[in-house]
C-alpha positions in Angstrom: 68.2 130.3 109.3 66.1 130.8 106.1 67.9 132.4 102.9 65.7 135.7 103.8 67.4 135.8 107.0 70.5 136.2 105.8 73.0 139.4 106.6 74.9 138.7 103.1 74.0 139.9 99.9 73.9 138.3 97.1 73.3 138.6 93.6 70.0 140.1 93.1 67.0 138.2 92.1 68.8 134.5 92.3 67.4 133.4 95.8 64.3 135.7 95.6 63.2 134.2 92.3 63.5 130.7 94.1 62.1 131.6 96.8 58.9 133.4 95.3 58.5 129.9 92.8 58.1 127.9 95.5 59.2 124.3 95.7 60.6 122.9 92.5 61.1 118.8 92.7 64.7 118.0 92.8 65.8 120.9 93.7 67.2 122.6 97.1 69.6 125.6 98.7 72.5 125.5 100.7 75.1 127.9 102.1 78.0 127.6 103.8 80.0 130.5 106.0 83.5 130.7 105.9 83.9 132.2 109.2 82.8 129.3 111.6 82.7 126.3 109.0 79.1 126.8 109.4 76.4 124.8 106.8 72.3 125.3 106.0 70.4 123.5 103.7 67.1 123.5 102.7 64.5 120.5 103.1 64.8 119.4 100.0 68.3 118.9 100.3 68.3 117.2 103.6 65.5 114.7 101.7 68.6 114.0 99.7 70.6 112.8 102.1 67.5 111.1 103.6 67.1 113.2 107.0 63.6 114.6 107.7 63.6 118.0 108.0 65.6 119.2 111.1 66.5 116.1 111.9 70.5 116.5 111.6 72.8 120.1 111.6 74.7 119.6 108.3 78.4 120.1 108.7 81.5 119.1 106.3 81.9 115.8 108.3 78.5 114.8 107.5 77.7 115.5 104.4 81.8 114.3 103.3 80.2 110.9 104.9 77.5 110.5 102.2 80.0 111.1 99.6 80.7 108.0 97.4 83.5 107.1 97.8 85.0 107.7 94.4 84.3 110.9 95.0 84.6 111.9 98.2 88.6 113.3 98.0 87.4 115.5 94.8 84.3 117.3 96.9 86.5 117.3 100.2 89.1 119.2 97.9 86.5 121.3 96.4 86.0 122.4 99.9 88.6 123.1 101.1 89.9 124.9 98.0 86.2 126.8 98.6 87.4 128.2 102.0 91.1 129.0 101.4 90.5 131.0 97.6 86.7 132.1 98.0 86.0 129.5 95.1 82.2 128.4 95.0 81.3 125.0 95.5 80.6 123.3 92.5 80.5 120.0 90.3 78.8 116.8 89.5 78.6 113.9 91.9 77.3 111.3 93.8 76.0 110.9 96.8 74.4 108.0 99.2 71.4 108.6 101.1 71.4 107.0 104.6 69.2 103.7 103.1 72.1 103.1 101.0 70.3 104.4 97.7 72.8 106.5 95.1 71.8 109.8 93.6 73.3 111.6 91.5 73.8 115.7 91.9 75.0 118.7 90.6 76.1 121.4 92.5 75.7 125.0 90.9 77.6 127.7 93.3 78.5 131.1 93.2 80.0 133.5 96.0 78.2 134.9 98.8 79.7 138.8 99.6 79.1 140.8 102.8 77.8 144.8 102.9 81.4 145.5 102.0 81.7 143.2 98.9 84.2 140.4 100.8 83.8 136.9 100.3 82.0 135.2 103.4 81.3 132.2 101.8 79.2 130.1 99.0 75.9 129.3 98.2 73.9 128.0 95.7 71.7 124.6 94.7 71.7 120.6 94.7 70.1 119.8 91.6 69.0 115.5 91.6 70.0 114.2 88.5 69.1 110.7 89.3 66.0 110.8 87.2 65.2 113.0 84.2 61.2 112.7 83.9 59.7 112.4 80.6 57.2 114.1 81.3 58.9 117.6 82.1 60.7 117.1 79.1 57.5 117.1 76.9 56.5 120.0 78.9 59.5 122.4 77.7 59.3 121.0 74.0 56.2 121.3 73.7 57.0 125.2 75.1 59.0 125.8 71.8 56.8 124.2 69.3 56.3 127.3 67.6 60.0 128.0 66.4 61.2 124.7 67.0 64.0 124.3 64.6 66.2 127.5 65.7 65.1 127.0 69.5 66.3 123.6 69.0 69.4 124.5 67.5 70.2 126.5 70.7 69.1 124.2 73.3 71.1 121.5 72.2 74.4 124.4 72.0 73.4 124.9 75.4 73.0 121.6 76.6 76.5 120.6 74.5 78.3 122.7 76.4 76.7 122.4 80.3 77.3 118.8 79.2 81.4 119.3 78.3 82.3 121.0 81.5 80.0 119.3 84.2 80.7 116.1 82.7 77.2 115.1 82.7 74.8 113.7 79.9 73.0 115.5 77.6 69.7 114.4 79.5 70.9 115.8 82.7 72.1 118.8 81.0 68.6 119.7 79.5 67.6 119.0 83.2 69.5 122.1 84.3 68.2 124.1 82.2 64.7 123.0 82.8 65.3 123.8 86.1 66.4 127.7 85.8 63.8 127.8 83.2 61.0 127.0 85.6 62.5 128.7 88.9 63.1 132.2 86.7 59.8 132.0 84.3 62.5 132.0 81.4 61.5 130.6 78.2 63.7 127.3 77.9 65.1 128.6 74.4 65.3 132.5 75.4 67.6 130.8 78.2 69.7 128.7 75.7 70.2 131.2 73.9 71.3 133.8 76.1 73.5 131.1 78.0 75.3 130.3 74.4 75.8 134.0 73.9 77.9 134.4 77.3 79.6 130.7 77.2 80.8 132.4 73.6 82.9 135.3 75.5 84.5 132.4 78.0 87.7 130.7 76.6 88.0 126.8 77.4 91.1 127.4 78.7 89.4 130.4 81.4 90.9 129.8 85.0 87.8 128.3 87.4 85.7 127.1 84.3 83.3 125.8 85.9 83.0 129.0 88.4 82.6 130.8 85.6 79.4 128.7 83.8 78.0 128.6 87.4 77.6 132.1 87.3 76.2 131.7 83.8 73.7 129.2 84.7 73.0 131.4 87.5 72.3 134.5 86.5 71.8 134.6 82.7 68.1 134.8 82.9 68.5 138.5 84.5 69.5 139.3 81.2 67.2 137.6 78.8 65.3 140.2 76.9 62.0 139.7 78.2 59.0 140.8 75.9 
């Protein structure tokens, strides 16, 4: 089943905008149903893993079985906290392909909600962090020459803070928000700064942190004052 199959709603604009991009490198969808355990991912995730496309149904058991093993009991928790609170799946780790290579991944999730607003489940993006290309980041520089000091000055709030509670590097940080910026047509700094306003209003100490700057990172471009 494609995402524009899909019974649920969801928040508006977040698959469409994906889905009306195109392909973006790296980057891939998944949901997962709470009702009958059920997975779906896109290509690009299964490329991941290393399946071809419909090659394998993802389920828990498989996809727990590319887990490294450091970190495998973290993402099988994640999971299972997922289906018994209506938490989304989220976090930073690593996987193993089925040639044995490593990659590196974040997981950005939010909550998928039937026609009566219930939870039925979670769905959002793998993001491969192996690699951050040079290239794509002289691309968004170069995007903010013009007011480069103050953009600057925001992206690297934004990327300080992405970077404190995933636990990733700065690098990977800017990655993410690379990513939304191309997927939404978002100016990199009009979404830095945006996403710094809203982290601002969220206490460290907020219960489900990381839910919380999922939904950030998810939605913040909707409202970005566009010109």
């Amino acid at each position: 089943m494609s995402p524009e199959q899909s019974p649920v709603a969801e928040p508006v604009g977040i698959v469409d905008s994906v889905l009306a991009a195109g392909r973006c490198e790296g980057v891939g969808w998944f949901r997962f149903w709470f009702a009958d355990q059920r997975w779906e991912w896109s290509d690009d995730v299964a490329a991941m893993y290393g399946y071809a496309p419909g090659e394998v149904e993802p389920t828990t058991e498989l996809l727990l079985s590319h887990k490294h093993p450091d970190d495998r009991e973290p993402v099988e928790c994640s999971i299972a906290i997922a289906v018994e609170a209506g938490d989304p799946i989220c976090g930073h780790h690593r996987i193993v392909d089925t040639g044995g290579a490593v990659r590196e991944v974040m997981v950005v999730g939010d909550q998928l909600v039937d026609e009566s607003g219930e939870v039925a489940g979670v769905f959002g993006y793998y993001l491969d962090v192996t690699e951050t290309l040079e290239e794509e980041r002289s691309e968004a520089v170069s995007d903010v020459l013009p007011d480069i000091i103050e953009a600057r000055a925001r992206i690297e709030q934004a990327k300080g803070a992405l970077s404190l509670v995933y636990g990733i590097s700065p690098e990977q940080a800017y990655r993410v928000l690379q990513w939304r910026s191309q997927e939404t047509n978002t100016k990199v700094r009009d979404l830095a700064a945006q996403m710094i306003q809203e982290f601002r209003r969220v206490a460290r100490d907020t219960p489900d942190l990381r839910g919380r700057t999922d939904h950030i990172v998810l939605t913040a471009h909707e409202r970005v004052t566009r010109d």
